[in-house]
LOFI-86147 format. One line per field, with one value per atom (N, C-alpha, C): x, y, z; atom name. Coordinates in nm, 2 decimals. Atoms other than C-alpha are relative to their C-alpha. Layout:
<pts>
x: X;...;
y: Y;...;
z: Z;...;
a: CA;...;
</pts>
This chain:
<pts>
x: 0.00;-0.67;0.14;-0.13;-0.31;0.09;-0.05;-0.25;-0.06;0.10;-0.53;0.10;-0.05;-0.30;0.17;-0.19;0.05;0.01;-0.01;-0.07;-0.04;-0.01;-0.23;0.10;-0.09;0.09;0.12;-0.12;0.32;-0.06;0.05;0.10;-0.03;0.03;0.09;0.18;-0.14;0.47;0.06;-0.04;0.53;-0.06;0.04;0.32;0.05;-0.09;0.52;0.09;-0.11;0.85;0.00;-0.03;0.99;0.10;-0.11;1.17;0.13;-0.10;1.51;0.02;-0.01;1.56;0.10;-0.05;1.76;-0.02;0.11;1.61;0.09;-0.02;1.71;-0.02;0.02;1.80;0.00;-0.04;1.74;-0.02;0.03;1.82;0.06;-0.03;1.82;0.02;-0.05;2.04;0.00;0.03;1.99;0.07;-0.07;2.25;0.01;0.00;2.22;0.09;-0.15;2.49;-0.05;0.02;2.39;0.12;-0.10;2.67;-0.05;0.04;2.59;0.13;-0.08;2.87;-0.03;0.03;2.85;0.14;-0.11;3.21;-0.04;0.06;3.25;-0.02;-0.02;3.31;-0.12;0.11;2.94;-0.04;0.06;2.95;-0.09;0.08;2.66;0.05;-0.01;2.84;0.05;-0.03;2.93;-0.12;0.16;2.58;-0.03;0.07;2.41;-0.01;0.00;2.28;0.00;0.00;2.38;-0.04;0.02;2.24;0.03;-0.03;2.29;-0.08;0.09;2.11;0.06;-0.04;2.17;-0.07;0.10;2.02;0.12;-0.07;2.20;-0.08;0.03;2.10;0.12;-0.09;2.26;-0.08;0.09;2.14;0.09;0.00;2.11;-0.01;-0.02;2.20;-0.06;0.05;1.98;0.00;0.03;1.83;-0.14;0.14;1.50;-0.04;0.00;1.30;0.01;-0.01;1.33;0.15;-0.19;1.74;0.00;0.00;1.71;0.05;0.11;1.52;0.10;-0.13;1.84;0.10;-0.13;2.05;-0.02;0.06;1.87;-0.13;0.06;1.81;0.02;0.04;1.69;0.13;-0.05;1.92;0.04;0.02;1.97;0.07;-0.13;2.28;0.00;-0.04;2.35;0.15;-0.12;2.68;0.05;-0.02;2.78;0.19;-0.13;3.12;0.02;-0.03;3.27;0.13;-0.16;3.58;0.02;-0.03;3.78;-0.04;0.04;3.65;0.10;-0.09;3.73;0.09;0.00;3.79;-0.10;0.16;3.61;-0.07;0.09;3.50;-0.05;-0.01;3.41;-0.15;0.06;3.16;-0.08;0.05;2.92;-0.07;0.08;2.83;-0.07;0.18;2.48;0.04;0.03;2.51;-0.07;0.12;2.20;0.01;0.02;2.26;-0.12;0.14;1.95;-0.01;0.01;1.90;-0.10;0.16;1.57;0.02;-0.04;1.62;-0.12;0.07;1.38;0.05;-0.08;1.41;-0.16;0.10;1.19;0.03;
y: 0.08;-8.09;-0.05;0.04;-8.10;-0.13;0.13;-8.32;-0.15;0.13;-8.57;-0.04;0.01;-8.53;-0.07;0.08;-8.60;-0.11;0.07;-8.81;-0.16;0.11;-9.06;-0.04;0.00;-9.02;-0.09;0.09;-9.13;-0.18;0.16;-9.48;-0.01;0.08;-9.54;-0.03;-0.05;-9.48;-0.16;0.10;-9.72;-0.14;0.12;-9.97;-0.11;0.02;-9.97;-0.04;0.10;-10.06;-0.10;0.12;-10.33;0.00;-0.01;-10.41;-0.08;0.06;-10.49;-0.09;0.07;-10.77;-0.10;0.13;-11.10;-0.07;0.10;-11.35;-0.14;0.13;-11.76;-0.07;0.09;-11.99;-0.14;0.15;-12.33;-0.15;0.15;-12.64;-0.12;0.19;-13.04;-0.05;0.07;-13.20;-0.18;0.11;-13.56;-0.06;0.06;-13.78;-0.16;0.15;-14.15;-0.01;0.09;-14.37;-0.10;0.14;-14.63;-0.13;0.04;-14.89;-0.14;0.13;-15.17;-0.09;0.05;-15.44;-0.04;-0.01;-15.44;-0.10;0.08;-15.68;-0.14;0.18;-16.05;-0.07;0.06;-16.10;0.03;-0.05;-16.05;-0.03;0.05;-16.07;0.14;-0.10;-15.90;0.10;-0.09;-15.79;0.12;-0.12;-15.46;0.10;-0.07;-15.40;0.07;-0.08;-15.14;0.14;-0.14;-14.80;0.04;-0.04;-14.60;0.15;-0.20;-14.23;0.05;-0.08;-13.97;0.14;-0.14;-13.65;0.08;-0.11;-13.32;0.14;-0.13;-12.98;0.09;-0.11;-12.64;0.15;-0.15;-12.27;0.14;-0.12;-11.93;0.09;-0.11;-11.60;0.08;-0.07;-11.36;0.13;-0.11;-11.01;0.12;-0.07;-10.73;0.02;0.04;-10.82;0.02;0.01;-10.75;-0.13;0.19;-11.11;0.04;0.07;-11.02;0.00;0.02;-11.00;-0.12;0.12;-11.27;-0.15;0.11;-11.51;-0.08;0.03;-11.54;-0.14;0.10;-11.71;-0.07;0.07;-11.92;-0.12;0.10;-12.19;-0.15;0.15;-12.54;-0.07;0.09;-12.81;-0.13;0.14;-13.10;-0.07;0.06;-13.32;-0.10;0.10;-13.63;-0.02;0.01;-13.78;-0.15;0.13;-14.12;-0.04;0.02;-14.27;-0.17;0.15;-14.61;-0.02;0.01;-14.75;-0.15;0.08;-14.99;-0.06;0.03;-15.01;-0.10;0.13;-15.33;-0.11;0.14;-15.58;-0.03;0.11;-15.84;0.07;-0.07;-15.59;0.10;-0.11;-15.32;0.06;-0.01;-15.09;0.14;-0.17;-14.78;0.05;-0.07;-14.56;0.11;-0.12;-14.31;0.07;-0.09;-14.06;0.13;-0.10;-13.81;0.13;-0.09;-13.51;0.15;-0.15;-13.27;0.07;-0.10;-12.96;0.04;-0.06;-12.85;0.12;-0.09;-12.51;0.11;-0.12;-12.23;0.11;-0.16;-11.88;0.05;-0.01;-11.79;0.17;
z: 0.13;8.49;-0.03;0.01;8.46;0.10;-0.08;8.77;-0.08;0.06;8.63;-0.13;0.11;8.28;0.04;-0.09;8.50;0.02;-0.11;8.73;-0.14;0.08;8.38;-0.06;0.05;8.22;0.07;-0.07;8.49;0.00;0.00;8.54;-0.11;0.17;8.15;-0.01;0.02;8.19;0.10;-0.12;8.48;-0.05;0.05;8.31;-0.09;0.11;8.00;-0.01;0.01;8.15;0.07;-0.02;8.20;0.09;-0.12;8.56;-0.03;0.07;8.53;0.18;-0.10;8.83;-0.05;0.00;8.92;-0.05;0.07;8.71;0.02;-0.06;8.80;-0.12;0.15;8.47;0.07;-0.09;8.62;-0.09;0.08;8.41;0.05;0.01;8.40;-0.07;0.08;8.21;0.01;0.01;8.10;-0.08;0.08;7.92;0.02;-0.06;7.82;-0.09;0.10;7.63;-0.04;0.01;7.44;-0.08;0.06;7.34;-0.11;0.06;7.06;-0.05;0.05;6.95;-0.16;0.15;6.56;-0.02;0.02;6.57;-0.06;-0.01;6.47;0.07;-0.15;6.83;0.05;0.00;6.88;0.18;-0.13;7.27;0.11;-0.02;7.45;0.12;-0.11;7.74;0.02;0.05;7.57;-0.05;0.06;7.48;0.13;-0.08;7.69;0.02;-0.01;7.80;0.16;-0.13;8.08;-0.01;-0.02;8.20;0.11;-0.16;8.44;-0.02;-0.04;8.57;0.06;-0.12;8.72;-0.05;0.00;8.79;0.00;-0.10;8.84;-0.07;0.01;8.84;0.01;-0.01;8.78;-0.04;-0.05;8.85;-0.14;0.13;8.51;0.09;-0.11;8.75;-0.11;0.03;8.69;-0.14;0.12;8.37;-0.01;0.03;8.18;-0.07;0.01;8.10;-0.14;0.16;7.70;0.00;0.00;7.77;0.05;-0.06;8.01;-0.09;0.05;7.78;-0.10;0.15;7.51;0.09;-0.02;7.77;0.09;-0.08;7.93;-0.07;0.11;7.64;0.06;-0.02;7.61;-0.13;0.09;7.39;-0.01;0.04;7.24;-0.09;0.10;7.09;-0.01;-0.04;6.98;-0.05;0.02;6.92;-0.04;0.04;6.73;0.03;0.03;6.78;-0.05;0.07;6.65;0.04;-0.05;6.85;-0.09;0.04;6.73;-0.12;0.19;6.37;-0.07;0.05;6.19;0.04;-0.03;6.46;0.07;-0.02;6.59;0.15;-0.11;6.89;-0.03;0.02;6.72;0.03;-0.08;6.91;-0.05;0.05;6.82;0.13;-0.12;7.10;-0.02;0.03;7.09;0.09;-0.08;7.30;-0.01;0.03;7.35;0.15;-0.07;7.59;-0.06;0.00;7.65;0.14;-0.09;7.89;-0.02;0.01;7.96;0.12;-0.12;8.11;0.00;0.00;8.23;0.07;-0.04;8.34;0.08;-0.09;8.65;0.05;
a: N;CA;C;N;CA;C;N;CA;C;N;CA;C;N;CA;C;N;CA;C;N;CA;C;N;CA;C;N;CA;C;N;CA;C;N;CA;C;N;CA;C;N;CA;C;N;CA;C;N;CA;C;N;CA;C;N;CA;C;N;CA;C;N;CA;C;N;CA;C;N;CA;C;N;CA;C;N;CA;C;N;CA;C;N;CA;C;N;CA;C;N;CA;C;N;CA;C;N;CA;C;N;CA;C;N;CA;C;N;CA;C;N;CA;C;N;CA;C;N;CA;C;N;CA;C;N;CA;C;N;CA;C;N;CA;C;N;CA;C;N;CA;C;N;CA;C;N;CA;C;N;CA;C;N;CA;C;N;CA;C;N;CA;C;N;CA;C;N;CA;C;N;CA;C;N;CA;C;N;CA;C;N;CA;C;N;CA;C;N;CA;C;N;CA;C;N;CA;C;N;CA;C;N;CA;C;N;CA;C;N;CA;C;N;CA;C;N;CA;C;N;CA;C;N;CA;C;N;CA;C;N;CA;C;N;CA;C;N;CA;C;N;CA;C;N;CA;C;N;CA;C;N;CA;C;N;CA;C;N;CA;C;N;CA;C;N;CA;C;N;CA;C;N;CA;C;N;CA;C;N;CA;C;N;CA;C;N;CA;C;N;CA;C;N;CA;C;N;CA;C;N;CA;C;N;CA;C;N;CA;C;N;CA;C;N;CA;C;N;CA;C;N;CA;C;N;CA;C;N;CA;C;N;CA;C;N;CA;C;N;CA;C;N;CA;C;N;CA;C;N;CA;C;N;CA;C;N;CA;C;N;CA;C;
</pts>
């Protein structure tokens, strides 16, 4: 009776923790720019949006996934600027960076 009482104890035990492993944060970042001319010099060839992409991963070293899970976040910024304010070129630029990351 006692082994039967061991032997449930250890696999209720083993079930309960939680393995501490390598765990893999892998995110894609995505940033566009958008530029508008707001000037008196209303010429369009300042107007436009440009973006770029990229991926990268880093290993979270023997880690449990609720420790993990903290640093291995998703975000999302934008950012206004305004050059040249108050002449005839004057220019506002949008810029929207987001990271979409997971933890495998």
């Amino acid at each position: 009776m006692k082994k039967i009482a061991l032997f449930t104890f250890a696999v209720a035990a083993l079930s309960l923790a939680s393995c501490k492993k390598d765990r893999t944060c892998t995110c894609t970042s995505t940033s566009t720019t958008t530029t508008t001319n707001s000037g008196s010099n209303t010429s369009t060839a300042l107007n436009g949006t440009t973006s770029s992409s990229s991926s990268n991963a880093y290993v979270i070293l023997k880690a449990k996934k609720s420790v993990a899970r903290p640093n291995c976040l998703s975000t999302k910024t934008t950012d206004t600027d305004k050059n040249f304010e108050g002449t005839s070129f004057e220019t506002t630029e949008t810029t929207t960076r987001e990271s979409t990351c997971e933890l495998n």
